[in-house]
C-alpha positions as CSV (number, residue, x, y, z in Angstrom):
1,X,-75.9,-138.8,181.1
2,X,-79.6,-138.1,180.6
3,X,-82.5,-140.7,181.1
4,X,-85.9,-141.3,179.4
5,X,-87.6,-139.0,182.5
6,X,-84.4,-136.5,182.4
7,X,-83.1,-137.7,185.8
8,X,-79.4,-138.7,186.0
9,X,-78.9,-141.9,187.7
10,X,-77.5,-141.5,191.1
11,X,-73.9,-141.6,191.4
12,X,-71.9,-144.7,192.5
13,X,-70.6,-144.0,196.2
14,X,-67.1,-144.7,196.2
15,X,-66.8,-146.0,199.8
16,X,-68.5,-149.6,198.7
17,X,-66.2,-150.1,196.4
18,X,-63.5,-152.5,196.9
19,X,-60.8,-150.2,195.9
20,X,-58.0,-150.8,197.8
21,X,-58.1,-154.3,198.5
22,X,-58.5,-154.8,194.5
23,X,-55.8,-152.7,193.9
24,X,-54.1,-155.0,196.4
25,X,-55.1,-157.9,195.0
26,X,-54.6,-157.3,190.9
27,X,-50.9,-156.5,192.4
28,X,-50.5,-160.1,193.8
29,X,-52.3,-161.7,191.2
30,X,-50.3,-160.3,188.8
31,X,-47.0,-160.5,190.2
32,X,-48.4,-164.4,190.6
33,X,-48.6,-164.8,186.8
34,X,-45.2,-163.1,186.1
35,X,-43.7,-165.8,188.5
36,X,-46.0,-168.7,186.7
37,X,-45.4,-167.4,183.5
38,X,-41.6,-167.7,183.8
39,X,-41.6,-171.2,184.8
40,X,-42.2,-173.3,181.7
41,X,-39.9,-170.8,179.7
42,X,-37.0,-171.6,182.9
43,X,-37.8,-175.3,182.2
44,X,-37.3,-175.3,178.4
45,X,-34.4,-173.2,178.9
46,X,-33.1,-176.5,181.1
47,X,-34.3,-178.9,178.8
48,X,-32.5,-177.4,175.9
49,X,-29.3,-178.3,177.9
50,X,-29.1,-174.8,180.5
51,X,-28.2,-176.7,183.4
52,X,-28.4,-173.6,185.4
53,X,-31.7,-173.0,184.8
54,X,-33.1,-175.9,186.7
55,X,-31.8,-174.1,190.5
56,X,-33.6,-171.0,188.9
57,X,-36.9,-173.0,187.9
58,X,-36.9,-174.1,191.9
59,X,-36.3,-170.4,193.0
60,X,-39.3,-169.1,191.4
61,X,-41.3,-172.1,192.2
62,X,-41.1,-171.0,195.4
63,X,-41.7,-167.0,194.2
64,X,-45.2,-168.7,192.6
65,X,-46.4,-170.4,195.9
66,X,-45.1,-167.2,198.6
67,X,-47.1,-165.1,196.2
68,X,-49.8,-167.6,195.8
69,X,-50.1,-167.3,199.4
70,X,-50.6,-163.5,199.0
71,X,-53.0,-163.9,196.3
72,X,-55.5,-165.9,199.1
73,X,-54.5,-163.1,202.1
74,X,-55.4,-160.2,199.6
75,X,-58.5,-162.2,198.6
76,X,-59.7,-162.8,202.1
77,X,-59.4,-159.1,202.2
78,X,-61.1,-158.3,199.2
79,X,-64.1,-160.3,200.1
80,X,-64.5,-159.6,203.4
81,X,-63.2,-155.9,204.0
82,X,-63.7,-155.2,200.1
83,X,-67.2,-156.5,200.3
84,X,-65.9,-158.0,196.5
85,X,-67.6,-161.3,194.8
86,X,-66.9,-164.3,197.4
87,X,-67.1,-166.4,194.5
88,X,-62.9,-165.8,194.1
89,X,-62.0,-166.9,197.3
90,X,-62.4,-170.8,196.6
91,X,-60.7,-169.8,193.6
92,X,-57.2,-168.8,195.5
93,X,-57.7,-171.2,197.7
94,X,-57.2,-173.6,195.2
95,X,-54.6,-172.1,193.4
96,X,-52.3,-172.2,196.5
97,X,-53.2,-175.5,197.1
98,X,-52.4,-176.5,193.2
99,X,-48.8,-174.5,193.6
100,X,-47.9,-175.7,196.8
101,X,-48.7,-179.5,195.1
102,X,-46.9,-178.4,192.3
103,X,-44.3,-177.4,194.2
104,X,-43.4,-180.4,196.2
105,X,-43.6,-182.5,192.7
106,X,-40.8,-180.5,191.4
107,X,-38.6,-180.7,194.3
108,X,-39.7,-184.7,194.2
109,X,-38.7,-184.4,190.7
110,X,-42.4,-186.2,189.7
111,X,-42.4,-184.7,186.0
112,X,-45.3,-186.9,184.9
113,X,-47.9,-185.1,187.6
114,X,-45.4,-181.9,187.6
115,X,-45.9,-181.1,184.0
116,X,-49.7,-181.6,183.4
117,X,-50.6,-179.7,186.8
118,X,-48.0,-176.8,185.4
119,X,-49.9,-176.1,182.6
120,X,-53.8,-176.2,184.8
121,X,-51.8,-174.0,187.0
122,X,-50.6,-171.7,184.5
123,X,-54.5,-171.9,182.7
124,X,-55.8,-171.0,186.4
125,X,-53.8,-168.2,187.0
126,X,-53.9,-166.0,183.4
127,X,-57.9,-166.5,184.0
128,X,-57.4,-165.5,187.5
129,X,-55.4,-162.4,186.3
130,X,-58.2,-161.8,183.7
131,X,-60.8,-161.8,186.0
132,X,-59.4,-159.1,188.5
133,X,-58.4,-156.9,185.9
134,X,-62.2,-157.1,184.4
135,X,-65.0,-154.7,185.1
136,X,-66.5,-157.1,187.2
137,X,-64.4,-157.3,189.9
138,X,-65.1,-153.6,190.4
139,X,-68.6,-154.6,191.9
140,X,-69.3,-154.8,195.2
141,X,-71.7,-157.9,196.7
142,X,-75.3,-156.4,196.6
143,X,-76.2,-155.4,201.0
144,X,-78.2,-158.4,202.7
């Protein structure tokens, strides 16, 4: 690509970009919303009388919150090693705080805080996903 003056921009150097740990964490992340994602269709299938479905709902609770727990060691990476946006990391950190609540509500059987935090969780998560995936997650933090 040509400029105005007809110098080419310098290229981007690969080495400050967080690559790897990206790659790491869109994996998590992603496997994340698969796990969330299944969830409300596991609890309809017990709601429309699949009793079976209810041990299967708790299994992959658990799934959610062991790889919400990877979603916030991949983002510590990212960030730190990465050099990615630090803006994220509150943003895991709350997500495994909101599945590990979410969790013990279930288990507690507390559907009136279960089902409301559910759905914030599942909201969290796709924007989450959407935001790794995006071209801004690509950009390292500027040098101090």
């Amino acid at each position: 690509m040509q400029t105005v003056a007809g110098l080419r921009p310098p290229p981007a150097d690969p080495s400050c970009r967080p690559r790897v740990t990206l790659t790491l964490l869109r994996l998590v992340v992603t496997l994340n919303l698969l796990a969330v994602a299944a969830q409300p269709v596991l609890a309809g299938l017990f709601l429309s009388g699949d009793a079976d479905a209810i041990a299967v709902h708790g299994t992959v609770g658990l799934v959610v919150v062991t790889s919400g727990l990877g979603v916030l060691v991949a983002t510590v990476g990212y960030v730190t090693v990465g050099r990615g946006a630090w803006q994220v990391l509150p943003v895991a950190a709350a997500l495994v705080l909101l599945e590990g609540v979410q969790l013990g509500l279930g288990f507690a059987r507390d559907l009136r805080a279960h089902v409301p935090l559910g759905v914030a969780v599942v909201v969290l998560v796709v924007l989450l996903t959407r935001w790794v995936w995006s071209s801004g997650a690509r950009r390292p933090r500027a040098p101090r």
